[in-house]
Backbone as a chain_set.jsonl record, in Angstrom:
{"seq": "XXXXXXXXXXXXXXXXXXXXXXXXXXXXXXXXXXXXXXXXXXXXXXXXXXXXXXXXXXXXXXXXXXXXXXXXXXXXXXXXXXXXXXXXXXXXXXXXXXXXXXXXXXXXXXXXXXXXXXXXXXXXXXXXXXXXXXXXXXXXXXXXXXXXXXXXXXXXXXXXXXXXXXXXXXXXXXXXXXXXXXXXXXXXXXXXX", "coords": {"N": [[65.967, 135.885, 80.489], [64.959, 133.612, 80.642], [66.392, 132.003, 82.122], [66.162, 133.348, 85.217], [63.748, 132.748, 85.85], [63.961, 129.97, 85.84], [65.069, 130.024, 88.265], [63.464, 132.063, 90.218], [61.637, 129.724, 90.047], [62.621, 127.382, 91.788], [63.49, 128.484, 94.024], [60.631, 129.105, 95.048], [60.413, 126.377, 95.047], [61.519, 125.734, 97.413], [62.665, 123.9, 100.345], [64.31, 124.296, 101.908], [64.934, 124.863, 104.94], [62.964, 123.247, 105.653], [62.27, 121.371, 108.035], [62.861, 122.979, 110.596], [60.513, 125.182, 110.366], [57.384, 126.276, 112.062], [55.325, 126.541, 110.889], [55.453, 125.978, 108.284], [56.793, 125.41, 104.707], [56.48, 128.554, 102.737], [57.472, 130.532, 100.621], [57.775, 133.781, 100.534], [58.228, 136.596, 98.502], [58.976, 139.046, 95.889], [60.055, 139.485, 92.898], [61.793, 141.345, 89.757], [63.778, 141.251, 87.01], [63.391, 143.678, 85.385], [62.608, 145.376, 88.171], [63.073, 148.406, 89.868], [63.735, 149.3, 92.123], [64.645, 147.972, 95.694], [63.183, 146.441, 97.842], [64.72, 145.296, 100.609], [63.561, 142.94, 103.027], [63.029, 141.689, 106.614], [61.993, 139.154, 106.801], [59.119, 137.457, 106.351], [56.169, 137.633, 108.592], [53.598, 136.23, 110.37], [50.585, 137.234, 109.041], [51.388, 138.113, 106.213], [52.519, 135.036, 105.681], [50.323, 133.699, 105.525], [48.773, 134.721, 103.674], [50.172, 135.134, 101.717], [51.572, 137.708, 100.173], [54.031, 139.435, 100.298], [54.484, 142.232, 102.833], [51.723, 142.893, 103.246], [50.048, 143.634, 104.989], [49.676, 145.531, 108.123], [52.29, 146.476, 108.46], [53.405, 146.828, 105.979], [51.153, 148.325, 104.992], [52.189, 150.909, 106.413], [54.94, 151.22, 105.527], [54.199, 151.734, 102.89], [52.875, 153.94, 102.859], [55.295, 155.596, 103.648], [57.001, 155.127, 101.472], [55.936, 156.901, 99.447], [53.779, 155.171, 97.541], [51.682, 153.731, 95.746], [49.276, 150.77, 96.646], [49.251, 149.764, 93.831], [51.526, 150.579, 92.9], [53.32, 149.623, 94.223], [53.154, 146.808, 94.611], [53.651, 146.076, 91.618], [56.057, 144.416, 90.601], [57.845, 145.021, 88.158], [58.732, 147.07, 89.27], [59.375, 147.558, 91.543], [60.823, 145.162, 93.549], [60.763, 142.78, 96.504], [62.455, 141.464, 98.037], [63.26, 139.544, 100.938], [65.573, 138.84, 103.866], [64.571, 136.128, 104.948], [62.883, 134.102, 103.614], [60.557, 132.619, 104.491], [57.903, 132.14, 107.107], [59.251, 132.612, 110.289], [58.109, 131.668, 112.493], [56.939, 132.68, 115.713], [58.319, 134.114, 118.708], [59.478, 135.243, 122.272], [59.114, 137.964, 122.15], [57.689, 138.785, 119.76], [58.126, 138.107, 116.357], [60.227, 135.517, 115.054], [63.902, 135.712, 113.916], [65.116, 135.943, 110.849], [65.349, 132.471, 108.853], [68.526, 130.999, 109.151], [69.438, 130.043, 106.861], [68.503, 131.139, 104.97], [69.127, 133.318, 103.224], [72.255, 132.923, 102.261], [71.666, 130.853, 100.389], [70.148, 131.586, 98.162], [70.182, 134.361, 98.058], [71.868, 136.017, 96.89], [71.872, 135.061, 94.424], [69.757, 136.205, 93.483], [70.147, 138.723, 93.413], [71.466, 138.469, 91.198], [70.525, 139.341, 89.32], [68.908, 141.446, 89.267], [69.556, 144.206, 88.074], [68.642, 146.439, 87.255], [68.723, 148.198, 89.578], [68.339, 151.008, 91.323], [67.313, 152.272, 93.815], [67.903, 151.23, 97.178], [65.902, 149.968, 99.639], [66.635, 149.204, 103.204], [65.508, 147.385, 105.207], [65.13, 147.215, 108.179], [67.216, 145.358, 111.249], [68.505, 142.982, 110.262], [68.063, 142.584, 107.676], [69.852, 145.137, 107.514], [72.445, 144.493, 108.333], [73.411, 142.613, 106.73], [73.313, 143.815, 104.259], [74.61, 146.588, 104.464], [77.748, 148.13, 104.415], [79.201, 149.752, 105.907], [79.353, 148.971, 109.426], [77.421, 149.997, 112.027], [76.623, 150.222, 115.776], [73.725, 150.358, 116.197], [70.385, 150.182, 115.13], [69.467, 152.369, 115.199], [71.306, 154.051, 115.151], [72.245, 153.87, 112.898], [70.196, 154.017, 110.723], [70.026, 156.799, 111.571], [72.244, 157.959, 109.942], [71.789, 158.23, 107.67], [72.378, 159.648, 105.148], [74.964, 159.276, 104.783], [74.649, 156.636, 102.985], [73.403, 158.048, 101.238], [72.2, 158.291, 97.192], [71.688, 155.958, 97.126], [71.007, 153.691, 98.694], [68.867, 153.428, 101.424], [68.328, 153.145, 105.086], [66.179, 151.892, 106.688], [63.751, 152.007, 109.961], [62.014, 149.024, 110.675], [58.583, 149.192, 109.918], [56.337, 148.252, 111.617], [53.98, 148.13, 113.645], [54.963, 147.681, 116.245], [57.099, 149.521, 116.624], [56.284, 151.715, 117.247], [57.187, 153.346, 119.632], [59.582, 154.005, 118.801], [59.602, 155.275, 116.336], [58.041, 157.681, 117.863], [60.017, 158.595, 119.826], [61.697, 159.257, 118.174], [61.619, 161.551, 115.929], [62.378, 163.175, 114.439], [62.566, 161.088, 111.985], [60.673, 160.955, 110.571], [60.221, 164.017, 110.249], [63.057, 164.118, 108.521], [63.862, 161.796, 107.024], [61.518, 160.906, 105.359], [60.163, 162.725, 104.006], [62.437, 163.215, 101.967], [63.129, 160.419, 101.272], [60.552, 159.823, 100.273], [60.619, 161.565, 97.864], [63.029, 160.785, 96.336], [62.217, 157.93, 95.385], [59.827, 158.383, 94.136], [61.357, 159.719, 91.769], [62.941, 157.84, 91.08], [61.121, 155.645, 90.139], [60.011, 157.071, 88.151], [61.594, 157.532, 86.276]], "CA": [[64.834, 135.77, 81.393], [64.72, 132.298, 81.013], [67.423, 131.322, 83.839], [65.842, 134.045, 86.152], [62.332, 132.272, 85.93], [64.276, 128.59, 86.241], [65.674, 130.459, 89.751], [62.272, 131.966, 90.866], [60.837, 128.526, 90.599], [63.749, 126.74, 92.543], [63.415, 129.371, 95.644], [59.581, 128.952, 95.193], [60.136, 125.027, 95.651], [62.909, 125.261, 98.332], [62.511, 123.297, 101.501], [65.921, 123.929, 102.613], [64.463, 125.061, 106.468], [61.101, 122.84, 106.7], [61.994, 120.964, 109.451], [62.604, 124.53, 111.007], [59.563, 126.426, 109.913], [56.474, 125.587, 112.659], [54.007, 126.89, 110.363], [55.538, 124.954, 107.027], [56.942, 126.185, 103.942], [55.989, 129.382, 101.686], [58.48, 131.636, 100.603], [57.091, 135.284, 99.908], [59.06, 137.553, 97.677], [58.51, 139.739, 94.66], [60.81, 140.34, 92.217], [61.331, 140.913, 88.517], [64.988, 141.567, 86.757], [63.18, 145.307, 85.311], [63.039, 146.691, 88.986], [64.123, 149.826, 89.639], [63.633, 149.707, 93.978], [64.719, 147.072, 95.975], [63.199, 146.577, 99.612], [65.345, 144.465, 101.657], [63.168, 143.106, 104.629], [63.655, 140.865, 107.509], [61.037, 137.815, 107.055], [57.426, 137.66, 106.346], [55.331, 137.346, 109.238], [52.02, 135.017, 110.36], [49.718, 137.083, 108.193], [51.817, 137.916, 105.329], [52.738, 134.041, 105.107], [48.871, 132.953, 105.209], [48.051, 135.75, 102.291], [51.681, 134.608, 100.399], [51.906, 138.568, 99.635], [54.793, 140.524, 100.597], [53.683, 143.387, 103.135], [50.298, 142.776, 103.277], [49.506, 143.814, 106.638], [50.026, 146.863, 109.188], [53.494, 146.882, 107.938], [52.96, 147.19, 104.618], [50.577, 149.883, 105.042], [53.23, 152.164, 106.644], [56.025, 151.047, 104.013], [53.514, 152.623, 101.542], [53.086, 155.369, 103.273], [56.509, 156.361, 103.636], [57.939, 155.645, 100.422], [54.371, 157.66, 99.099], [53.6, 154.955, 96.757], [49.898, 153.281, 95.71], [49.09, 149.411, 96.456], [49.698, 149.242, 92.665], [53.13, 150.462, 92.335], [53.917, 149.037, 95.304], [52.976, 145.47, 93.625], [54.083, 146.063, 90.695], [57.485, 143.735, 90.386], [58.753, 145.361, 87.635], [59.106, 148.665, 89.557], [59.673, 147.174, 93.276], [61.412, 144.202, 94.126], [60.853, 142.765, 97.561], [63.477, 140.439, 98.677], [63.529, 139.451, 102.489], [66.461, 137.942, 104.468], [64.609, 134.757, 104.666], [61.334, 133.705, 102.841], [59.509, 132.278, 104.932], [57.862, 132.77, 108.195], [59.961, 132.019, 110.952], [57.609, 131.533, 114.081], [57.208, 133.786, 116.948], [59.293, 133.621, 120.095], [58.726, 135.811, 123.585], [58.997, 139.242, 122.042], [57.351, 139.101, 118.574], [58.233, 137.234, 114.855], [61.715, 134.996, 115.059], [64.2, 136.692, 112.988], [64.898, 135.391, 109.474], [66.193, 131.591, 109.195], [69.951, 131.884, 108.697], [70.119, 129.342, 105.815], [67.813, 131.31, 103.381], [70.06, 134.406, 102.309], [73.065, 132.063, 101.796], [71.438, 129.775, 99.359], [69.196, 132.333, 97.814], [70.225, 136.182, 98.092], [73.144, 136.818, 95.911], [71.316, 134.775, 93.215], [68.597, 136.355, 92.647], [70.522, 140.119, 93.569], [72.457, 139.216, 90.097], [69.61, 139.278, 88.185], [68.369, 142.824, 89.084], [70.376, 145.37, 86.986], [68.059, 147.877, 86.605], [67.978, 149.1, 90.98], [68.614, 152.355, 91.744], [67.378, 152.23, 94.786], [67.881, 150.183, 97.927], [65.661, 150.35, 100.937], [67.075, 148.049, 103.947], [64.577, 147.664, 106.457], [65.404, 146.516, 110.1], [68.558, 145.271, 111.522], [68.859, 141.573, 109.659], [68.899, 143.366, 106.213], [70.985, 145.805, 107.063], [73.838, 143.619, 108.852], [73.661, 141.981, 105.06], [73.343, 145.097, 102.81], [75.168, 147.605, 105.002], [78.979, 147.899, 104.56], [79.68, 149.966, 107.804], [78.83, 148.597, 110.246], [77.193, 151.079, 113.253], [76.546, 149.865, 116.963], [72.383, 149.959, 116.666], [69.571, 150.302, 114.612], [69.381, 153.88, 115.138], [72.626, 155.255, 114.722], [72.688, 152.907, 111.286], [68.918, 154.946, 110.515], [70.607, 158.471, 111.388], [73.272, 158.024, 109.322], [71.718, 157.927, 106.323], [72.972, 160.551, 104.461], [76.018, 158.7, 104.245], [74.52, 156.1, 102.414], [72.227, 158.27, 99.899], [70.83, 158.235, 97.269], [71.524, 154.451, 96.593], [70.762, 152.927, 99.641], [68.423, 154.141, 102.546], [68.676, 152.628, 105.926], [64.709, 152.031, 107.774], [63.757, 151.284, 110.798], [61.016, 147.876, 110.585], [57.54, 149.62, 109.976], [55.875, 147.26, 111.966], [53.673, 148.794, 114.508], [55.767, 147.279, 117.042], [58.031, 150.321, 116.726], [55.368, 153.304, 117.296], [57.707, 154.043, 120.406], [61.137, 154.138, 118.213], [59.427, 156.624, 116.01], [58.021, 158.81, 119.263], [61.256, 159.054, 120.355], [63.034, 160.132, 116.629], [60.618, 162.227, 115.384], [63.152, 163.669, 113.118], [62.827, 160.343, 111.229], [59.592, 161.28, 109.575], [60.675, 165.564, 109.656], [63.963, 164.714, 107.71], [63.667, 161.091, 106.299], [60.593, 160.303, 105.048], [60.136, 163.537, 102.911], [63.709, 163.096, 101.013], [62.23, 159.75, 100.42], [59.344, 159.762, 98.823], [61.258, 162.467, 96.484], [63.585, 159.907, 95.752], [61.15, 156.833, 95.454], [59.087, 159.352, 92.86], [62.187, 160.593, 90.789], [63.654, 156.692, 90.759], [59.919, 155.221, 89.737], [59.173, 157.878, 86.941], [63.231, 157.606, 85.501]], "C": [[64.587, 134.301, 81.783], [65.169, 131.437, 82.651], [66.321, 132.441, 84.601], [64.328, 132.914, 86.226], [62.554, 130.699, 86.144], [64.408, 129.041, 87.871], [64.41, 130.604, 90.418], [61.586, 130.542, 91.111], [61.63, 127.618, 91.584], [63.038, 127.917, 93.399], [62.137, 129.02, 95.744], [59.279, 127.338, 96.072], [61.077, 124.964, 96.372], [62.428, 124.929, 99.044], [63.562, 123.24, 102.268], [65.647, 124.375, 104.181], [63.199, 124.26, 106.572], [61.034, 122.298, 107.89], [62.231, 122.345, 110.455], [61.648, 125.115, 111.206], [58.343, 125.622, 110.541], [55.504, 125.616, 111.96], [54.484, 126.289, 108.768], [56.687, 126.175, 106.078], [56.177, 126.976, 103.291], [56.814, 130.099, 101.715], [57.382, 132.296, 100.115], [58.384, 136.354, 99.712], [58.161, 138.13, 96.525], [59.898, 140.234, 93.958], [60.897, 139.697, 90.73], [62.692, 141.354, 88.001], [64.653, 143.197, 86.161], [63.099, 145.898, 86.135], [64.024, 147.517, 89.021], [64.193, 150.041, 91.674], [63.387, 148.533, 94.604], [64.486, 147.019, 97.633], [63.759, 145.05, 100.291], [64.865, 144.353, 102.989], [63.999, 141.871, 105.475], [63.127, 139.232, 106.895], [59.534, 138.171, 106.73], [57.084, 137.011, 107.647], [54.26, 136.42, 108.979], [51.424, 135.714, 109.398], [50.415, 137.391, 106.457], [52.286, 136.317, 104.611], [51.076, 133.248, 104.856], [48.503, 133.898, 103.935], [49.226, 135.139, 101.105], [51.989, 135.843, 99.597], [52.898, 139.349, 99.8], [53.971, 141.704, 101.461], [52.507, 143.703, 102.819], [49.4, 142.621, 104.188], [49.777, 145.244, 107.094], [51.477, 147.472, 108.281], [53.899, 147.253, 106.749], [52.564, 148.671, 104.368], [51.831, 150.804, 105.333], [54.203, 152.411, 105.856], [55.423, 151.763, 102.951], [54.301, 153.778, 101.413], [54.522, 156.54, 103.649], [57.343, 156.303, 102.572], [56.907, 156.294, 99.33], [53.836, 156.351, 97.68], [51.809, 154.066, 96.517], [50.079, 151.697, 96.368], [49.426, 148.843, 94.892], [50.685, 149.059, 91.819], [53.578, 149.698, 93.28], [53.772, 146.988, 94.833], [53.108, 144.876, 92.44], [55.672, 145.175, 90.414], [58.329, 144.063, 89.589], [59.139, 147.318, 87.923], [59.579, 148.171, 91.003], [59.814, 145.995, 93.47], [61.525, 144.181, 95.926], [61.217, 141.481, 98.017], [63.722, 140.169, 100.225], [64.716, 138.842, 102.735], [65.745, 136.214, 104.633], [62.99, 134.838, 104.163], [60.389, 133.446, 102.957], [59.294, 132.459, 106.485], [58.373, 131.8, 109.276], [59.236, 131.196, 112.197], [57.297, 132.543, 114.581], [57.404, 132.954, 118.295], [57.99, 134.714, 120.878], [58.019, 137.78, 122.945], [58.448, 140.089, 120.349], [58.221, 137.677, 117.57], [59.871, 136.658, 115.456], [62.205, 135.652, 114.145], [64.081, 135.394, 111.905], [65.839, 133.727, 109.702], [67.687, 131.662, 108.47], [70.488, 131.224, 107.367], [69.498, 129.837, 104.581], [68.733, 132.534, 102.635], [71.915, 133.458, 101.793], [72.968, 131.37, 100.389], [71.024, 130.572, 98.104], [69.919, 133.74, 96.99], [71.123, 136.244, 96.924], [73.258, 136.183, 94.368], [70.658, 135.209, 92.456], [69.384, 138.047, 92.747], [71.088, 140.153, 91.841], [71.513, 139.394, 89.405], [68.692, 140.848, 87.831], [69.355, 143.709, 89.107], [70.251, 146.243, 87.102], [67.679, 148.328, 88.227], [68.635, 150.206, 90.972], [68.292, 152.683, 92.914], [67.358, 151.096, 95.961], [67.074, 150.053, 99.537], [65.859, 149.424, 102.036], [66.511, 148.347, 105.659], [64.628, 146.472, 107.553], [66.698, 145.996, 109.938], [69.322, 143.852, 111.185], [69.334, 141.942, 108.54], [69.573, 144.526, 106.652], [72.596, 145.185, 107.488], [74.383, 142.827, 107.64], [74.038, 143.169, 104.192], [74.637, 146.281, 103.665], [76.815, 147.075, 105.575], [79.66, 148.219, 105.996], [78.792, 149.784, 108.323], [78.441, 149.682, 111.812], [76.245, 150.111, 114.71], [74.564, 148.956, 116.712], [71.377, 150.737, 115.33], [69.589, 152.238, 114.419], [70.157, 155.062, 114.948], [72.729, 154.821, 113.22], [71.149, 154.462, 110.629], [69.593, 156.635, 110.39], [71.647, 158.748, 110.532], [72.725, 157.886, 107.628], [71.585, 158.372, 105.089], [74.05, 160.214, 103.923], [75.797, 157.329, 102.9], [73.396, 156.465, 100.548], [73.149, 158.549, 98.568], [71.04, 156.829, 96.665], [70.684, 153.889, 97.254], [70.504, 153.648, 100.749], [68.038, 153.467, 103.243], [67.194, 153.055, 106.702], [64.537, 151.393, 109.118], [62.28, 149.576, 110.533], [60.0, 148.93, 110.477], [56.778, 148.743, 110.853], [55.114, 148.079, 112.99], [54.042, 148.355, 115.86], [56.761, 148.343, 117.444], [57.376, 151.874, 116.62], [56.114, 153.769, 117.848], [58.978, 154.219, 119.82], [60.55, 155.525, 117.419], [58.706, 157.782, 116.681], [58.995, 159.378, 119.603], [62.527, 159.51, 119.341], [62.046, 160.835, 116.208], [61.168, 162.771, 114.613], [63.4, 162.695, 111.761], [61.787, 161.104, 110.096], [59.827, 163.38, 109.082], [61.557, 165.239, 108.458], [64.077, 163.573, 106.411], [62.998, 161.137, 104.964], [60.107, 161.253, 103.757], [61.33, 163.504, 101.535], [63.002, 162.006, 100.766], [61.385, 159.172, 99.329], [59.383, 160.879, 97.451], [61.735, 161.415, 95.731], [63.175, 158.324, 95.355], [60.277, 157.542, 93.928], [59.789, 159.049, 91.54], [62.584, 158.83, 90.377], [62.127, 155.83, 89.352], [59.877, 155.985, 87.967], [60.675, 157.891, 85.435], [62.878, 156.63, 84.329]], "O": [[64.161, 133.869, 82.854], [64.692, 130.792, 83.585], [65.217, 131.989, 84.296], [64.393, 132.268, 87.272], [61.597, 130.043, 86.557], [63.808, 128.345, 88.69], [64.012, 129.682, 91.129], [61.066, 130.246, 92.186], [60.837, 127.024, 92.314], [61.831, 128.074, 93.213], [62.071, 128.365, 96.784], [58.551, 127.049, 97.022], [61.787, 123.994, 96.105], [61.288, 125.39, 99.005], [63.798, 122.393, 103.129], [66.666, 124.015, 104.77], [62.398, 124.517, 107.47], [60.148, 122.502, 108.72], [61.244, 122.487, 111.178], [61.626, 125.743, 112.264], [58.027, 124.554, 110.016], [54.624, 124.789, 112.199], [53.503, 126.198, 108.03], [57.182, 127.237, 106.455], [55.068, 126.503, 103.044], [57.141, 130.521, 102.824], [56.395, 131.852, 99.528], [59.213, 136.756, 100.529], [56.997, 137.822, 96.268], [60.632, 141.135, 94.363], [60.545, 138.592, 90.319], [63.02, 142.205, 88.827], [65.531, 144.026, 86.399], [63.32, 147.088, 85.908], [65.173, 147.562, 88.582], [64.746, 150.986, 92.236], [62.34, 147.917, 94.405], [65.286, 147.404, 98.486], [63.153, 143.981, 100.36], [65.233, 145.05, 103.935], [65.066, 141.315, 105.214], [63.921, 138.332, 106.62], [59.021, 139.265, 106.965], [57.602, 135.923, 107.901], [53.959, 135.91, 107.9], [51.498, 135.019, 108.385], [49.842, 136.822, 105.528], [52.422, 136.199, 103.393], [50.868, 132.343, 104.047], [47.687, 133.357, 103.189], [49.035, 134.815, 99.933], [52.538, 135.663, 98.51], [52.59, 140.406, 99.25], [52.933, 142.15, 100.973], [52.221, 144.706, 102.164], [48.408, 141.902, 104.306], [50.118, 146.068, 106.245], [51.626, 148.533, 107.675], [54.816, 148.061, 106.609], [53.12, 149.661, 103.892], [52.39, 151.382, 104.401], [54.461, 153.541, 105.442], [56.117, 152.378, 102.141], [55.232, 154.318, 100.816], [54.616, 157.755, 103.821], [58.285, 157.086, 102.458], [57.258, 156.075, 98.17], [53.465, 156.969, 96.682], [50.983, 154.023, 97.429], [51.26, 151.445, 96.609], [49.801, 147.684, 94.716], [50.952, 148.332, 90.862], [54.48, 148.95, 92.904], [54.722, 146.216, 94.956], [52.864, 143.715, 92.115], [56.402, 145.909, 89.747], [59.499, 143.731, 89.78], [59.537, 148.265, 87.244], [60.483, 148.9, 91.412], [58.717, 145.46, 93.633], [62.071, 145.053, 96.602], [60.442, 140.576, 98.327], [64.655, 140.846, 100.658], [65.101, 138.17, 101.779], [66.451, 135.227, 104.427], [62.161, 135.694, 104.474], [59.413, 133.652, 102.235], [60.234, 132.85, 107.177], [58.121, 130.596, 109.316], [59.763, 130.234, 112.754], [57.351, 133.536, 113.857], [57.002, 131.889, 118.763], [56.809, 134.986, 120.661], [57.018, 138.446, 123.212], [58.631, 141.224, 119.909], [58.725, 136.64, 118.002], [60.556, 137.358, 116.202], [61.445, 136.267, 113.397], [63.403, 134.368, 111.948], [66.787, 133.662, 110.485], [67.919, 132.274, 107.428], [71.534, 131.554, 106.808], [69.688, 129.363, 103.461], [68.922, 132.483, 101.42], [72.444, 133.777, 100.728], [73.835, 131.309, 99.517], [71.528, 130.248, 97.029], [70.091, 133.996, 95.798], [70.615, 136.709, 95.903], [74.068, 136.431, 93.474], [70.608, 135.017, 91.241], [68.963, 138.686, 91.783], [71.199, 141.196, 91.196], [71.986, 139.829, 88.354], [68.122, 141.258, 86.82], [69.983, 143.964, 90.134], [71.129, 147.105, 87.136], [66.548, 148.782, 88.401], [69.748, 150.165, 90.447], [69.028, 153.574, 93.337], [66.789, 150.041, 95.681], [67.789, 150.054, 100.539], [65.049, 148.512, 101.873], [66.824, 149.008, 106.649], [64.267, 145.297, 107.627], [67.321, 146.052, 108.878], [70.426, 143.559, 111.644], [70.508, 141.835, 108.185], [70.017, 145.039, 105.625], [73.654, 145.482, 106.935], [75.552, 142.453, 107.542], [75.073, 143.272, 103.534], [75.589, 146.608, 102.955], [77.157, 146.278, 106.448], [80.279, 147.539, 106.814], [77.641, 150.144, 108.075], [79.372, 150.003, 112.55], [75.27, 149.411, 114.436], [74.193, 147.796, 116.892], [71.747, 151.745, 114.729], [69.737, 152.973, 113.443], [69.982, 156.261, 114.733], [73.34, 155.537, 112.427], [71.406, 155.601, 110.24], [69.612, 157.389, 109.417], [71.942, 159.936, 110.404], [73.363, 157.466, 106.663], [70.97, 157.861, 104.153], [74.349, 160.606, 102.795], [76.656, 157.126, 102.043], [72.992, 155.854, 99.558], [74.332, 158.889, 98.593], [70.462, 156.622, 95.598], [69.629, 153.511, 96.744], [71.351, 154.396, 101.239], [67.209, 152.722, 102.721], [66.994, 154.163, 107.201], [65.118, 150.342, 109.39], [61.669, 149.995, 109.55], [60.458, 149.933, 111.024], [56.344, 148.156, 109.862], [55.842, 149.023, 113.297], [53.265, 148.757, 116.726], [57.313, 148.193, 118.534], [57.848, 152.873, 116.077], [56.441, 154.828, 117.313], [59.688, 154.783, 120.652], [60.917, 156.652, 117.753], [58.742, 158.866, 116.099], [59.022, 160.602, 119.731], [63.681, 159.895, 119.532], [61.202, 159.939, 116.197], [60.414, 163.06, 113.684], [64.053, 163.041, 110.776], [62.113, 161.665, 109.05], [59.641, 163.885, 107.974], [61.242, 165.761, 107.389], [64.273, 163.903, 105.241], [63.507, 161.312, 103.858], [59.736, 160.753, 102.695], [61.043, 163.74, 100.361], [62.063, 162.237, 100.004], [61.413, 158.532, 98.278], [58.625, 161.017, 96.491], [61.183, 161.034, 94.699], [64.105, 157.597, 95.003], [60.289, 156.993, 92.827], [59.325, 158.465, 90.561], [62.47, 158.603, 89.172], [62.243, 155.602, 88.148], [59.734, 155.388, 86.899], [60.657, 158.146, 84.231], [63.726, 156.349, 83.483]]}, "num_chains": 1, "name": "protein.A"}
């Protein structure tokens, strides 16, 4: 545990993007080497980097709600690990949040991945973490999402919760019929193991 808690504090004090980052440094993560469910996001956003919580906004909320879990498991670190593609918040451009900066999963990711043992599950939400986590590679967000039968029950392929994407799930509505119920089975059964 020791090294893992030398590492958390290193990523905590990284500055390896500040001249980059308009709004400064803060990395936001959660993780603990006893998780058992690992959410792979893109970036923390403006209000997740002013709170310094992981999914602690709109997006959050829906992430709950679809893998059925409380605010308390869901914060819990030694049940849910939440690792982003980059740590801190990028900005926003024309069309929403910048994606993740490209030098933080490099330095970072495959350091802190050795340290959690105990996942069983992998949830890889939006199209930054999955171009990282996801071996085949599929055209678009949505054929990667429909396909994700091929990848169960390790690793399950989301679209961003973000309410930015009300009209992606309008137009799949089979995400939440066929997804979202397998899911929160497997989110349950992993949690209670």
């Amino acid at each position: 545990m020791g090294s893992f808690t030398s590492l958390l504090t290193e990523v905590r004090a990284c500055t390896l993007c500040a001249a980059d980052l308009p709004h400064g440094v803060r990395p936001v993560l959660q993780v603990h080497p006893e998780a058992r469910v690992l959410i792979a996001g893109q970036a923390p956003g403006r209000k997740v980097h002013e709170a310094g919580v992981p999914f602690d906004d709109a997006s959050g909320d829906r992430l709950r709600e679809w893998m059925g879990v409380t605010r308390d498991v869901f914060y819990d670190s030694k049940q849910i690990a939440i690792l982003p593609m980059g740590f801190c918040f990028s900005g926003t451009g024309k069309s929403g949040d910048l994606p993740p900066r490209p030098e933080c999963a490099p330095a970072w990711r495959d350091k802190i991945l050795a340290h959690l043992c105990d996942l069983e599950l992998t949830l890889v939400v939006g199209q930054y973490a999955q171009a990282y986590h996801m071996s085949e590679k599929r055209s678009t967000l949505t054929e990667t999402v429909q396909a994700w039968k091929s990848y169960w029950p390790k690793v399950v392929p989301l679209p961003h919760p973000s309410p930015r994407n009300n009209i992606w799930l309008s137009r799949n509505p089979w995400f939440a019929k066929e997804v979202l119920p397998m899911l929160q089975t497997r989110v349950a059964g992993v949690l209670l193991e």
